[in-house]
C-alpha positions as CSV (number, residue, x, y, z in Angstrom):
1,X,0.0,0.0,0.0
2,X,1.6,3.6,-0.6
3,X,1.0,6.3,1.0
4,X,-1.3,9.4,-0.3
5,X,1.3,12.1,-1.4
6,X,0.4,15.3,1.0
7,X,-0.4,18.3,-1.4
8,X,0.4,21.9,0.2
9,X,-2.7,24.4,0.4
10,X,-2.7,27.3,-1.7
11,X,-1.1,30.1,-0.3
12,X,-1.2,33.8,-2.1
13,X,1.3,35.2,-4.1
14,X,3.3,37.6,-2.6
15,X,3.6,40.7,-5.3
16,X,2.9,44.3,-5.2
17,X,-0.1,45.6,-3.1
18,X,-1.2,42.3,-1.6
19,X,2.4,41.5,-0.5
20,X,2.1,44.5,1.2
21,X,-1.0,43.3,2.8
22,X,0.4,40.3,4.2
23,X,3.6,42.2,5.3
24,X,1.6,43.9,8.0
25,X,-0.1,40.2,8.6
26,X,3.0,38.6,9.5
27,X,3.5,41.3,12.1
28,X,0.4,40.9,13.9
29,X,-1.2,44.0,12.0
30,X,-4.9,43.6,9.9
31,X,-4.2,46.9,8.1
32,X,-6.9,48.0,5.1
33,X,-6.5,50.5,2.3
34,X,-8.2,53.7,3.2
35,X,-8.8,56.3,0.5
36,X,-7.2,59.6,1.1
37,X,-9.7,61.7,-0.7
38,X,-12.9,60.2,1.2
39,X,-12.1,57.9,3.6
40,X,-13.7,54.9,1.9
41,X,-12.3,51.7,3.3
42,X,-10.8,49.0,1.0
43,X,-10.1,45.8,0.4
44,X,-8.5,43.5,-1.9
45,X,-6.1,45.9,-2.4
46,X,-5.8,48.2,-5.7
47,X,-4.3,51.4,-6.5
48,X,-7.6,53.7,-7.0
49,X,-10.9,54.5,-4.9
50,X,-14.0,52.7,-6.4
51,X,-15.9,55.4,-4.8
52,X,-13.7,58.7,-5.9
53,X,-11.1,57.9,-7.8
54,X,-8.6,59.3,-6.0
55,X,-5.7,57.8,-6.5
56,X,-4.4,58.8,-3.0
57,X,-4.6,56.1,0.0
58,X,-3.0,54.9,3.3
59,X,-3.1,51.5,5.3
60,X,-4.7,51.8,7.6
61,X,-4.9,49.9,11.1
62,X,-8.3,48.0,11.5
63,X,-10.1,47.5,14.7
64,X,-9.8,43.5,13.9
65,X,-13.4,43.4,14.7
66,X,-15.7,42.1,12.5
67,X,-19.1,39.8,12.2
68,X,-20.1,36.9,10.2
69,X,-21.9,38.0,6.8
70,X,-22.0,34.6,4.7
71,X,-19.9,31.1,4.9
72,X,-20.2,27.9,3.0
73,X,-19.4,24.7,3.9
74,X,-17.5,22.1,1.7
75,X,-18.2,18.6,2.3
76,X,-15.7,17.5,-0.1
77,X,-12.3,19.4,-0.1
78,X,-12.1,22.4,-3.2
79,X,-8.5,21.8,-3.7
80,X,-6.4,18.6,-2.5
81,X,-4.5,20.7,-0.1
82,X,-8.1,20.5,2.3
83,X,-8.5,16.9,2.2
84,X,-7.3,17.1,5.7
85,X,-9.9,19.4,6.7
86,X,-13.1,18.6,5.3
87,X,-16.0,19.2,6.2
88,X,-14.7,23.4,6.4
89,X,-16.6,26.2,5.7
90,X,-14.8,29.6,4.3
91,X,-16.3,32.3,5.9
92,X,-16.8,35.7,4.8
93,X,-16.4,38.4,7.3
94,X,-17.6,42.0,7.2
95,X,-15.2,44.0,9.1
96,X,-16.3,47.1,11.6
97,X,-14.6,49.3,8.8
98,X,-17.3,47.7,6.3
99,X,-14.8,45.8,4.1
100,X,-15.3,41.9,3.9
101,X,-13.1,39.5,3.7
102,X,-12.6,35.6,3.1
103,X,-11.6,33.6,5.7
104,X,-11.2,30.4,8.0
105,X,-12.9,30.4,11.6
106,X,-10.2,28.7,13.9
107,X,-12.6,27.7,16.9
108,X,-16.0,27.7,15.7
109,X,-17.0,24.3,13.9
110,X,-19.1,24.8,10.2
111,X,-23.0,23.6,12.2
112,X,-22.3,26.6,14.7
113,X,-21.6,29.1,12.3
114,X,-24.5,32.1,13.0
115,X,-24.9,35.4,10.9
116,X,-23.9,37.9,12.8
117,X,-21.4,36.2,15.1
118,X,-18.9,38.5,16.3
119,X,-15.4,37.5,15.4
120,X,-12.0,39.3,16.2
121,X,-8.6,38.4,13.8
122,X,-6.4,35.5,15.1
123,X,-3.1,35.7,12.8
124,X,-1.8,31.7,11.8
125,X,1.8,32.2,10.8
126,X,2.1,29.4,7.8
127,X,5.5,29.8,6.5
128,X,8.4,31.8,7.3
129,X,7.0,34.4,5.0
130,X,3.0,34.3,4.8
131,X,0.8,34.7,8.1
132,X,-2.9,34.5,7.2
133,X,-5.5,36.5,8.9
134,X,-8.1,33.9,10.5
135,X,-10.7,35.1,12.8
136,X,-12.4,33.2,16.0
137,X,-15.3,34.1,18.1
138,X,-15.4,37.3,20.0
């Protein structure tokens, strides 16, 4: 009998404005784009304002506060990488600054999930050079 080969998980590629993004992950940071013309909160990353077009931004600490808006849960892992981990359900959190953002729940299992669960960040360091913003239950 041979053993099943174990396939990494998908990790994102670090270039430009999102290796930026997880820079201030791996130090503990959840830090958003925030539009220097009208204050409008952003996320994924990108160089001009949806709402203004300024082209004219900072990152920005966020509050790490956020609630459950949506989640699905896959019975049957997406990638091989998830075999391990199935059943999971990626969640999608709207943050207190109003952006959302794709995640992983570290402490809640996929039949407890609620809308409108209060969740703060819980950084998972998963390489040397990439630390994922997870979240758990406030």
């Amino acid at each position: 009998m041979t053993d099943t080969p174990t396939v990494p998980r998908p990790l994102p590629a670090l270039q430009g404005l999102t290796q930026q993004f997880y820079d201030f992950c791996r130090q503990s940071e959840l830090r958003f784009q925030r539009c220097d013309g009208c204050g409008t909160w952003r996320h994924v990353p990108r160089e001009v304002c949806a709402t203004c077009g300024s082209f004219a931004w900072t990152w920005t600490k966020s509050s790490g506060r956020g609630r459950v808006f949506t989640w699905t849960v896959a019975a049957r892992p997406m990638h091989p990488g998830f075999a391990d981990a199935a059943p999971y359900a990626p969640v999608v959190v709207e943050m207190e600054e109003g952006v959302r953002l794709v995640t992983q729940l570290v402490d809640v299992a996929p039949d407890a999930l609620a809308i409108d669960m209060p969740v703060e960040v819980a950084f998972e360091a998963v390489t040397p050079e990439i630390t994922l913003p997870k979240f758990r239950r406030a």
